[in-house]
Backbone as a ProteinNet text record, in pm:
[ID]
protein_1_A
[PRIMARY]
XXXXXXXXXXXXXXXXXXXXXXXXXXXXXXXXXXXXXXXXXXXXXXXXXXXXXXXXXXXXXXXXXXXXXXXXXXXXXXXXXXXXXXXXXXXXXXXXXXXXXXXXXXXXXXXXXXXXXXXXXXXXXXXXXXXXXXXXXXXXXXXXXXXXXXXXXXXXXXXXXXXXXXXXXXXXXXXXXXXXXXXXXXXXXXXXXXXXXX
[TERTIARY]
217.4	204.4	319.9	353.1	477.8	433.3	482.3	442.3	577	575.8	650.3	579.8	646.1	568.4	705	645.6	734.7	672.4	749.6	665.3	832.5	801.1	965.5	938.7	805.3	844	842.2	982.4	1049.3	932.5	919.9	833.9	668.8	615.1	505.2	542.7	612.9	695.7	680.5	785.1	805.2	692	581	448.1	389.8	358.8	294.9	337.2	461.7	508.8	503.1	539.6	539.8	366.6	265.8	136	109.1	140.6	159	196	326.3	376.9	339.5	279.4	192.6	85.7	55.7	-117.5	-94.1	84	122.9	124.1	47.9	-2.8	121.6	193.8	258.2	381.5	469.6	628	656.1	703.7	725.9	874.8	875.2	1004.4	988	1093.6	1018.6	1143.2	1092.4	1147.9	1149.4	1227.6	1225.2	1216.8	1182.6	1138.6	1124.4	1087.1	1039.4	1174.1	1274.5	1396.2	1433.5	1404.2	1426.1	1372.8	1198.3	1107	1113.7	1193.8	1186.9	1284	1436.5	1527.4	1430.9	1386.6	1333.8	1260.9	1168.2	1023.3	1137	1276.9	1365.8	1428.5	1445.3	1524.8	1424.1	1306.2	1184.1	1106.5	1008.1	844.5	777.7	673.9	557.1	412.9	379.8	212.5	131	203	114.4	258.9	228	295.8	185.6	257.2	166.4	214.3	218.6	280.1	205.9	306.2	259.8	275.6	195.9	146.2	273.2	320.4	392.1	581.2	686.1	762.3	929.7	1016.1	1168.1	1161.4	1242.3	1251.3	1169.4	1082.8	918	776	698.9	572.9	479	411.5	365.1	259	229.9	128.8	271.9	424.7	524.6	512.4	494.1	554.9	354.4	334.5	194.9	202.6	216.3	289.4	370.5	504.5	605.1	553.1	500.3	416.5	350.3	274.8	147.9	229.5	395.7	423.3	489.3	576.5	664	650.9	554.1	532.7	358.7	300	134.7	59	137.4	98.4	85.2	118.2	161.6	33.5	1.7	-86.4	-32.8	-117.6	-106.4	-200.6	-125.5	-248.9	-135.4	-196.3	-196.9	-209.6	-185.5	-197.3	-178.5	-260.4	-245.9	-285.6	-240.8	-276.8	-410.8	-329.7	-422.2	-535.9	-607.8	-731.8	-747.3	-694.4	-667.5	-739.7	-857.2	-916.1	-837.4	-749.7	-647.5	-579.2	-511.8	-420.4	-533.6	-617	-728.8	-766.1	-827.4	-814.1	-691.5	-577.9	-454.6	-402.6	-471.8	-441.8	-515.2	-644.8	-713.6	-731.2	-669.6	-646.9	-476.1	-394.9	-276.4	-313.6	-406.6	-497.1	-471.9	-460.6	-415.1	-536.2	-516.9	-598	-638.3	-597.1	-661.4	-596.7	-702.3	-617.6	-730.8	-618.5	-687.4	-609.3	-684.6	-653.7	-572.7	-485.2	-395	-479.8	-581.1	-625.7	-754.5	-775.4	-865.1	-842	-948.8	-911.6	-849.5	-795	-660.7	-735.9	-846.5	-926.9	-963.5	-1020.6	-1045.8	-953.7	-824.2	-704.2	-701.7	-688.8	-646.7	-764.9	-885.3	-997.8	-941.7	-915	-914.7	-808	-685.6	-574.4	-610.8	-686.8	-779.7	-799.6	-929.6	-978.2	-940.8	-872.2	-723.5	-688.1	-620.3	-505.4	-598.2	-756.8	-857	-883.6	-861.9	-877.1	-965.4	-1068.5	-1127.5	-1029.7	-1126.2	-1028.2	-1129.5	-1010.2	-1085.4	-1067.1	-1141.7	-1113.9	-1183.1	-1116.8	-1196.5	-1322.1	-1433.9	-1562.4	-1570.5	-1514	-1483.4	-1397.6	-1245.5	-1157.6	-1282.7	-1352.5	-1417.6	-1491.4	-1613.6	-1731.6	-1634.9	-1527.5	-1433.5	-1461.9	-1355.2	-1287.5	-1409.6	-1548.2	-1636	-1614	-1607.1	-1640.5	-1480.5	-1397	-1279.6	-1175.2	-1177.6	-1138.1	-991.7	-878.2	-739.5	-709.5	-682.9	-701.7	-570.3	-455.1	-354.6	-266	-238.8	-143	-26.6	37.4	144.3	237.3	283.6	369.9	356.5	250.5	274.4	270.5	176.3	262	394.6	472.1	653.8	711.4	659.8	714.7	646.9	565.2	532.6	628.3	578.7	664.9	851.2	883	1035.7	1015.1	926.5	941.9	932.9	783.5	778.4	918.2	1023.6	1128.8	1232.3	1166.2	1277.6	1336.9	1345.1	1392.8	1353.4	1468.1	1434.9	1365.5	1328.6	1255	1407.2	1497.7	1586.2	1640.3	1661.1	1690.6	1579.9	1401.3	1319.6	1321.9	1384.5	1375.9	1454.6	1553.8	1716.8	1683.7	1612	1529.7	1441.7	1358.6	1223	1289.7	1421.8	1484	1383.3	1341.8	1238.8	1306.3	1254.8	1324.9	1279.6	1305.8	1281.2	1118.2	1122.7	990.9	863.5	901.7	801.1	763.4	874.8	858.9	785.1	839	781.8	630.4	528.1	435.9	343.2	443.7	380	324.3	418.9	399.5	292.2	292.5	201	64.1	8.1	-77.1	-149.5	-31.8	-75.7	-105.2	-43.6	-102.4	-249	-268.6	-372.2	-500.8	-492.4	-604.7	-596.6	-487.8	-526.6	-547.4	-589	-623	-526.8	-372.5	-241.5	-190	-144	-117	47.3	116.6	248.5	277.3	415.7	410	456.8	485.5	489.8	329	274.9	103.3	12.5	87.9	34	123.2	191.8	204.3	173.8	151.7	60.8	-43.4	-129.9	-255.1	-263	-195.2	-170.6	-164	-57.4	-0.2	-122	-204.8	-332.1	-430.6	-435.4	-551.5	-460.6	-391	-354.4	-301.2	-306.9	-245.2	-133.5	-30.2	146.9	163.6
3742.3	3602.4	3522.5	3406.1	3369.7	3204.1	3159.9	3033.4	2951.6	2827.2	2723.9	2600.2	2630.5	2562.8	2425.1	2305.1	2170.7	2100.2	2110.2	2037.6	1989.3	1808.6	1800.6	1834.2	1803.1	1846	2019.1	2028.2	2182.5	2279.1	2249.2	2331.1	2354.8	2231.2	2331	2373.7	2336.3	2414.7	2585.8	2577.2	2742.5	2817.2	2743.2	2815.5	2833.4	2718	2765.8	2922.4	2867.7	2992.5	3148.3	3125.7	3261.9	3294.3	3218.5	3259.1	3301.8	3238.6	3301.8	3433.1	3474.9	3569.8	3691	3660.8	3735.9	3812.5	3759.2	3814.8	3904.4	3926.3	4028.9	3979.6	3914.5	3891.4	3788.8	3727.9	3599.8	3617.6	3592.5	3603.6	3422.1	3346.1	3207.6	3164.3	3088.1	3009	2852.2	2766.2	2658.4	2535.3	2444.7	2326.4	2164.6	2177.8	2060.5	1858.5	1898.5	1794.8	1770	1633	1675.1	1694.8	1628.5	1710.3	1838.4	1905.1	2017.3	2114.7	2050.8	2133.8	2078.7	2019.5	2006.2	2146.3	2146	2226.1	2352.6	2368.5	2547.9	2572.6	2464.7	2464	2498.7	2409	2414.2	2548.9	2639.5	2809.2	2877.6	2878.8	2989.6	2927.9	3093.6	3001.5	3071.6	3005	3001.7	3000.8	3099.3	3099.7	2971.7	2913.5	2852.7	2740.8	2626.2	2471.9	2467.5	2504.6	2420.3	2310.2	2181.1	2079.8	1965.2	1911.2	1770.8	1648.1	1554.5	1464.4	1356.9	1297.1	1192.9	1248.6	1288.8	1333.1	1293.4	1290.3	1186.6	1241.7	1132.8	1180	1140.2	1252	1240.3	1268.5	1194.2	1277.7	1397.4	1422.2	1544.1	1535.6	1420.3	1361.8	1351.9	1308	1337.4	1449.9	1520.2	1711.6	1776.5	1738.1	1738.7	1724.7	1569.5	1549.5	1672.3	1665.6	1735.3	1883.6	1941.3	2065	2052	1978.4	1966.1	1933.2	1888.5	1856.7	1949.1	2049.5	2132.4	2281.6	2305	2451.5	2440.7	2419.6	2395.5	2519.3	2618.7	2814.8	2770.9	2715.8	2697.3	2612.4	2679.2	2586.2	2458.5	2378.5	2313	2267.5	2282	2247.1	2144.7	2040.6	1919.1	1996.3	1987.7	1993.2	1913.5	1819.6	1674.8	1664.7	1585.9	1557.9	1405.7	1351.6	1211.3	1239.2	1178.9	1168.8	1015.8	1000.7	870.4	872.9	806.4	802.5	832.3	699.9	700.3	808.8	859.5	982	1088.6	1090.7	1200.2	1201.2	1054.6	984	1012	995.5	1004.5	1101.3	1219.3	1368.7	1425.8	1372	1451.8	1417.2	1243.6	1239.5	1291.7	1326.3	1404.8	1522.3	1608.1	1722	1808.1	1770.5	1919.6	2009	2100	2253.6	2221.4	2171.2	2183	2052.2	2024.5	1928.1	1944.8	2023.8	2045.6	1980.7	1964.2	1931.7	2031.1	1970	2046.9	2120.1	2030.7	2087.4	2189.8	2236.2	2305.5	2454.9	2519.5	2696.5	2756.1	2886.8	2935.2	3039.8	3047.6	3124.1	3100.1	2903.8	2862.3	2830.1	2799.9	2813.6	2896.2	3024.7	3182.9	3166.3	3195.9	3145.3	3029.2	2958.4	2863.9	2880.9	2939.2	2967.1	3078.2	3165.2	3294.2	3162.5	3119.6	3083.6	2996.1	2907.2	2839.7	2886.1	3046.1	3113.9	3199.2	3196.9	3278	3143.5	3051.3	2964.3	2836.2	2879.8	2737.6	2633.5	2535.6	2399.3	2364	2337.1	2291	2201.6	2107.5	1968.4	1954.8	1949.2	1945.4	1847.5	1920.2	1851.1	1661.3	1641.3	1567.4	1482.1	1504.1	1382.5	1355.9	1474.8	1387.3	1335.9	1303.9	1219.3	1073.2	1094.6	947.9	869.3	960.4	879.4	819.8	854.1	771	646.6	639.9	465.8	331.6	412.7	351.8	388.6	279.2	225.6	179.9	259.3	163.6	100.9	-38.4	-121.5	-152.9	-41	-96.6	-14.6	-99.8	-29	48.9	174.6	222.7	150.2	14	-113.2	-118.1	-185.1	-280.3	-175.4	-57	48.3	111	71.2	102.9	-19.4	-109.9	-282.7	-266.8	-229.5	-276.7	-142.6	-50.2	120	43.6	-40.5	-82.1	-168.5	-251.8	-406	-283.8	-201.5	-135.5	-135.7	-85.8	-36.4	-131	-248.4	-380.3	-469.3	-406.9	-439.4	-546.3	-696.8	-789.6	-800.7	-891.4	-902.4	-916.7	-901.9	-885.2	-724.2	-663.1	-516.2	-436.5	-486.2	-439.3	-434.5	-549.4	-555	-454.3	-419.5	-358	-228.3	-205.7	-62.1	5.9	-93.8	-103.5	-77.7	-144.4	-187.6	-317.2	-412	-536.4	-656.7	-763.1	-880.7	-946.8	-1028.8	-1016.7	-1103.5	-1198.3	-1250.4	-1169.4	-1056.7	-945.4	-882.9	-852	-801.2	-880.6	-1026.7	-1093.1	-1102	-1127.7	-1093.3	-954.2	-863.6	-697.8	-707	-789.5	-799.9	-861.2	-993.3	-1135	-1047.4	-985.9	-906.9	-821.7	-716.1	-655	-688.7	-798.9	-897.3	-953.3	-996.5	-1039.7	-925.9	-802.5	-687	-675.1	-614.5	-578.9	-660.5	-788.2	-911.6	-916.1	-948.2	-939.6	-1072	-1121.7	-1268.8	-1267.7	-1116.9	-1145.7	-961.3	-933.8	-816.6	-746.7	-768.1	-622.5	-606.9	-698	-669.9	-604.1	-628	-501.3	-417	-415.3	-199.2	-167.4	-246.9	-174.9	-88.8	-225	-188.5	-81	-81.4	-9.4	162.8	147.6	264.6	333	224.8	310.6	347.9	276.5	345.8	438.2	489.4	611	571.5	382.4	378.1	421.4	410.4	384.8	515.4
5329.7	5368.9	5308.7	5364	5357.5	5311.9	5174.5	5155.9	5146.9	5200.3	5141.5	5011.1	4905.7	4792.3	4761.6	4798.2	4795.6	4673	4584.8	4477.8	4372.2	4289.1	4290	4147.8	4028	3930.1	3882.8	3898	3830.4	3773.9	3663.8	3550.4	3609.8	3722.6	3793.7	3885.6	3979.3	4102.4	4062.3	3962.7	3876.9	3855.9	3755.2	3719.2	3836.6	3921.1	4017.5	4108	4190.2	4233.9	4165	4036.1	3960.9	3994.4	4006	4011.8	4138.7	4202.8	4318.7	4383	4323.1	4364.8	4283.2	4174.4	4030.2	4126.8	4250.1	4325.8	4399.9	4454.6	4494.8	4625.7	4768.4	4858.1	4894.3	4824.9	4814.3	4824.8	4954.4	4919.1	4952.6	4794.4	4787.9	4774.1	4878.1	4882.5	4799.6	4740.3	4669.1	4715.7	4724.2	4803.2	4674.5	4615.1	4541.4	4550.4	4698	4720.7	4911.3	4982.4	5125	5194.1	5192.5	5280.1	5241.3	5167.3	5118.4	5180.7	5215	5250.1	5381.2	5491.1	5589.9	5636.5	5557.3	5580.9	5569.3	5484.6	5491.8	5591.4	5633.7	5781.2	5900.3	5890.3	6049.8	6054.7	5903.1	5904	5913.7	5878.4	5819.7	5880.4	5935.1	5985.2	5827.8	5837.8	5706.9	5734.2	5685	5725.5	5670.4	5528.2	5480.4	5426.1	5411.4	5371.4	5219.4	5069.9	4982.4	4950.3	4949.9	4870.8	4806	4715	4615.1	4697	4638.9	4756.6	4735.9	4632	4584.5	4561.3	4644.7	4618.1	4678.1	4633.7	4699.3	4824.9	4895.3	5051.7	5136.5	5119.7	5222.4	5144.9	5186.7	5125.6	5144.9	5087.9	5167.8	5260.9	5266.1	5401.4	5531.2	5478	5562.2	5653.7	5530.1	5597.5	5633.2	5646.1	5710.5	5856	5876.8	5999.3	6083.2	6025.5	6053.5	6106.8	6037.1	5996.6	6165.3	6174.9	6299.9	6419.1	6380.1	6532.3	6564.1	6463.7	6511.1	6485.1	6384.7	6351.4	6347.9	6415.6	6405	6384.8	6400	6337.4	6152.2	6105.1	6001.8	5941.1	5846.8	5743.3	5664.6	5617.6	5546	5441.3	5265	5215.1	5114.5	5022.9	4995.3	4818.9	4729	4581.8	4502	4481.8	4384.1	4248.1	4168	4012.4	4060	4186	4220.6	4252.4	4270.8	4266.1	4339.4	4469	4494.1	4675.3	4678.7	4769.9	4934.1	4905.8	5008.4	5061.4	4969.7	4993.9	5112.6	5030.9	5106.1	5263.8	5256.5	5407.6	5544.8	5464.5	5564.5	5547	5427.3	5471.5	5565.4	5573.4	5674.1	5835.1	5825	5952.1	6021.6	5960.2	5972.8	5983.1	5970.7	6022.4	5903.8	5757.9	5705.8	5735.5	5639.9	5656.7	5502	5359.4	5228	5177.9	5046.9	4979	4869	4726.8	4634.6	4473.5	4392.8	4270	4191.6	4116.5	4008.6	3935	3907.2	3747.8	3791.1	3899.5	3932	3869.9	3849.5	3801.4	3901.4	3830.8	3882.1	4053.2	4011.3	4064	4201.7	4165.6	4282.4	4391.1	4309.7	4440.1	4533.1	4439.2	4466.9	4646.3	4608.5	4687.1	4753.9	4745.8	4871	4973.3	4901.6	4989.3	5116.7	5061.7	5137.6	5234	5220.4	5306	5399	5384.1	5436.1	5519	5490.1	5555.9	5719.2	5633.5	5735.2	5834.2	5837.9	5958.3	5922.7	5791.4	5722.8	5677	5677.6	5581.8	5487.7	5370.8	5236	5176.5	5131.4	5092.7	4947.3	4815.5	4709.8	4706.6	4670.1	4673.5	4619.8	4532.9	4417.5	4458.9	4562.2	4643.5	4766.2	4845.8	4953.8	4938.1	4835.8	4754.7	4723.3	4674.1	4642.6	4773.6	4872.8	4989.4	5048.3	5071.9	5164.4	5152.6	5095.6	5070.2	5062.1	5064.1	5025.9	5194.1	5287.6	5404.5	5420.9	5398.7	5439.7	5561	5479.9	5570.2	5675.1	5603.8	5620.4	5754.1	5828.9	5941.8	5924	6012.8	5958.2	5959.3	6011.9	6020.7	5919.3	5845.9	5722.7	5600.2	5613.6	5507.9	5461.7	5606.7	5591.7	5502.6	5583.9	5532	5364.7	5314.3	5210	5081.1	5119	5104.9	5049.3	5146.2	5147.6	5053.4	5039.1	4927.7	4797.1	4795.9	4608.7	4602.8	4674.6	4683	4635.8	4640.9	4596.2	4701.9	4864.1	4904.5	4967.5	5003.5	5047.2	5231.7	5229.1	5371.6	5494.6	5437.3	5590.1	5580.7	5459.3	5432.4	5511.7	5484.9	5564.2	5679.4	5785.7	5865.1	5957.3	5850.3	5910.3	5956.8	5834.7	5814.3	5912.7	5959.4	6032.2	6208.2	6193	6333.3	6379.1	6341.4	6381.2	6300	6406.8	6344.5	6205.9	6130.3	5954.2	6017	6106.2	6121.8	6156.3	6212.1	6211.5	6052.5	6021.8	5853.1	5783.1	5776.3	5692.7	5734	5861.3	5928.9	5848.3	5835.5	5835.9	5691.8	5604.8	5431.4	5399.1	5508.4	5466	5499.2	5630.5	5647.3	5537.9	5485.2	5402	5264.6	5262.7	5083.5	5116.6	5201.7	5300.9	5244.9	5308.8	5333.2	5220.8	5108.2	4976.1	4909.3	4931	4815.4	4677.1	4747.2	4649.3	4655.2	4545.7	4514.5	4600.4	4583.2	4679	4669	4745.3	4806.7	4664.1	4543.4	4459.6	4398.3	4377.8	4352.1	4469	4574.5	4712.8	4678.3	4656.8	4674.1	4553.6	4456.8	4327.1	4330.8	4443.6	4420.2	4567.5	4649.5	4783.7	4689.8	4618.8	4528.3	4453	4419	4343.5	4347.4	4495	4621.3	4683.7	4682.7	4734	4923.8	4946.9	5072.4	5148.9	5013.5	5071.7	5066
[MASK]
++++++++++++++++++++++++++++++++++++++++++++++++++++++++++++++++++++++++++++++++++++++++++++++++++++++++++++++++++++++++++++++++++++++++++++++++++++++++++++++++++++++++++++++++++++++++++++++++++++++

């Protein structure tokens, strides 16, 4: 079986993979971040996509996407330290196949990847009990527009970005300060950031 493991900090990237390939079952390629792991998805097919949710480039709700539009043979599973309602939500409507915790035993991975790879999907017990209750409110418009402000950038840079005129931007921001009950747009992507929206 053939994994792509996208993960940007180094030292679990490494452990992980070495565990991986420790089971014998596992030939791992490793992608230090989402353009990285786009380049390897466009040379190599992969039975299985593991990646970290928060990473430069793209995220791994990105390459989720990506994953489902262009290699859909291809698994996908999600490996987070977060524990962030949000994230969970817009992994599972991007269709992954898993989305499991870092800190879980080595065991239950091992097990879930099986079952993963056999055609189930697995969603740690513990992120889907979170997500019920926690609703993003936020459009993929105003998640780009807000994504660009954490970023610093001013409301005509957004706009440049977006390809939309700055009165739309400014619109997409005011909205989203709006839904997340934010006094102005860096206190929305705070709190966007810690619900797991952006």
């Amino acid at each position: 079986m053939k994994i792509l493991l996208a993960e940007d900090q180094a030292m679990v990237r490494t452990a992980l993979a070495s565990l991986l390939r420790l089971d014998g079952e596992y030939d791992v390629d490793e992608a230090a971040d989402g353009n990285e792991a786009i380049n390897s998805l466009e040379e190599n097919t992969y039975d299985l996509l593991l990646t970290d949710i928060e990473m430069p480039h793209r995220t791994g709700i990105d390459l989720v996407h990506w994953v489902k539009a262009n290699a859909p043979s291809t698994k996908t599973v999600i490996i987070t330290t977060f524990n962030r309602s949000g994230y969970v939500n817009r992994a599972v409507q991007a269709g992954v196949d898993g989305f499991l915790l870092k800190d879980a035993p080595v065991e239950q991975l091992m097990q879930s990847l099986t079952a993963i790879l056999a055609g189930k999907r697995v969603i740690d017990s513990e992120l889907l009990l979170n997500s019920f209750n926690q609703i993003d409110p936020l459009t993929e418009k105003e998640r780009k527009a807000l994504r660009l402000a954490a970023d610093g950038l001013a409301t005509s840079a957004i706009a440049k970005q977006l390809f939309i005129a700055e009165g739309t931007a400014r619109n997409y921001l005011s909205e989203a300060i709006a839904k997340v009950g934010a006094k102005n747009r860096v206190e929305a992507a705070r709190i966007a950031q810690l619900k797991g929206w952006l």
